[in-house]
N, C-alpha and C positions, 0 to 999 in steps of 0.2 A: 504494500500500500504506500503510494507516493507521500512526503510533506505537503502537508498546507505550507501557505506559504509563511504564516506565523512561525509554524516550526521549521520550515528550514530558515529563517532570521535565527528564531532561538538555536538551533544546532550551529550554523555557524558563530554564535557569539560564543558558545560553550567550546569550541577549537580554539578560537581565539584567548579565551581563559585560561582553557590547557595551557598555550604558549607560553603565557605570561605566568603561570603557576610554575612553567622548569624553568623557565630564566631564573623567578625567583630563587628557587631551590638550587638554582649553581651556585649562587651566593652563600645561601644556607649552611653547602655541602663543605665550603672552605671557613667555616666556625668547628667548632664542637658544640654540639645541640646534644651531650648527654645530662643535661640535668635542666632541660626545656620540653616543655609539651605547646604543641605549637594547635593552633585550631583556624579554621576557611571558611570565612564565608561570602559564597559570592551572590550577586545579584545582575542579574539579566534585565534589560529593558527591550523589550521588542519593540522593532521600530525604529533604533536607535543605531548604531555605533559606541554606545557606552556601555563599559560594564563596568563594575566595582566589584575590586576584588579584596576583602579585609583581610589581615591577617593578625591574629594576635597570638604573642608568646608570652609564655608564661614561665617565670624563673621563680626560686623560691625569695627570691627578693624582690622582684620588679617585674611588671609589666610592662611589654613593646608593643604599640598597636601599629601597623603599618597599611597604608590603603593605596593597592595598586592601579596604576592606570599605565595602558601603552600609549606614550604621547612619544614617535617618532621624530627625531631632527633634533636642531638644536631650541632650549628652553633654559629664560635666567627665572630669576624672582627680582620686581619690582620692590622700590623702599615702599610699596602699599600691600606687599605679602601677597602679589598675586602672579601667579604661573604666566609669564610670556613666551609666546614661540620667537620664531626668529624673525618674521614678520610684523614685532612689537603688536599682536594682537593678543588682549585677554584669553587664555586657556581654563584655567580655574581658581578662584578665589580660596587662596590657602588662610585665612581668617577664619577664628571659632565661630561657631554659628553661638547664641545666645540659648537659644532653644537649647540646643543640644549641650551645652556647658551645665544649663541646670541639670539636667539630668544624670548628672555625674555624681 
């Protein structure tokens, strides 16, 4: 039975997270991660081109939360905290959201 076309958008975003899931993990593999438990969560938008992919580690002293995005080429940070490409166009606003600060 062929994709809808929903799901083959959702299956291809989910290769794409693949991708981004062993890059990360090459990184991972040149640490020692024996006294970390690491946990994924990713989120799909269909429709889109974005996915979020979280990751948090968990040490017995600290937490890492890291939130992946494949943004190819080159990209600085603005003195206003936000993701520029090489095009000086806004990519993502690295600033706490308020909402979500409370809820911490």
């Amino acid at each position: 039975m062929p994709f809808s076309d929903d799901e083959s958008e959702e299956y291809e975003a989910m290769q794409r997270m693949d991708l981004l899931e062993e890059h990360f993990d090459l990184y991972l593999k040149k640490i020692n991660t024996s006294n970390m438990e690491l946990f994924w969560h990713c989120e799909v938008i269909v429709g889109s081109d974005h996915e979020l992919i979280n990751v948090l580690i968990v040490t017995e002293y600290c937490y890492y939360l890291f939130i992946l995005h494949d943004y190819a080429g080159e990209h600085f940070i603005n003195p206003f905290n936000i993701l520029i490409d090489s095009s000086y166009e806004a990519v993502y606003d690295l600033n706490p959201d308020i909402k979500s600060l409370r809820k911490i």
